[in-house]
N, C-alpha and C positions, 0 to 999 in steps of 0.2 A: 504494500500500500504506500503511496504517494504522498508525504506532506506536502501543503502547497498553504504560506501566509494569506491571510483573510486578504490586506493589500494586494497580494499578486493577484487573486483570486479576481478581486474586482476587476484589475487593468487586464487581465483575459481571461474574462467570464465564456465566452463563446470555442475558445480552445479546450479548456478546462472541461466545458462539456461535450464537446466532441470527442475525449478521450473516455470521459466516462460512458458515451453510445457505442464505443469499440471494446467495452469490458472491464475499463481498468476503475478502479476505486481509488479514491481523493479523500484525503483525512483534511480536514480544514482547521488550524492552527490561528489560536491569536492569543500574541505573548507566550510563543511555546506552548499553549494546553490545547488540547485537542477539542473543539467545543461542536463540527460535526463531518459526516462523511457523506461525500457523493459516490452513487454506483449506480450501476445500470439500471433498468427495471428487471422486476423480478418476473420471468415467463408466466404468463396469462395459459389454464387449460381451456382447452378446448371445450365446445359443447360435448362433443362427445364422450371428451373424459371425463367433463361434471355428470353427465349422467352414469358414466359409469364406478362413479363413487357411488351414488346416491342410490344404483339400483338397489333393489330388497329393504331399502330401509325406512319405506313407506308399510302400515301397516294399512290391510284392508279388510272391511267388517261386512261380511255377505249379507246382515239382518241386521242393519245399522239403529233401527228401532229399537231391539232386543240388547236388553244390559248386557256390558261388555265382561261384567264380572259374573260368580255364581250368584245366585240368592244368600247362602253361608256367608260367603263373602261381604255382600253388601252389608248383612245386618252387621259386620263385627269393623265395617269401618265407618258405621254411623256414629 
């Protein structure tokens, strides 16, 4: 990772981000302390890979009328 002074930073802000769209990360320093970092963005998934998280983890209730618990059940979480 790359220090680079809050001053520099300012006087080429448009370089500085053109190296962070090529990968690299930039630690941003003022008075020596490190206060933050530029990096790329982090890859976006795809539709298909959000659904393929998500598949099975919808539940579906065939008699969505009918209590999801037993009757046992219900009375002992009244």
């Amino acid at each position: 990772m790359t220090d680079v002074k809050i001053t520099e930073l300012r006087q080429n802000l448009p370089e500085y981000l053109a190296r962070a769209s090529r990968g690299e990360r930039l630690r941003v320093t003022s008075r020596g302390r490190p206060i933050a970092e530029i990096a790329p963005p982090a890859a976006q998934p795809t539709a298909a890979e959000a659904r393929a998280r998500l598949k099975g983890s919808v539940k579906r209730f065939d008699r969505p009328t009918e209590p999801v618990v037993s009757p046992q059940d219900w009375e002992s979480m009244r």
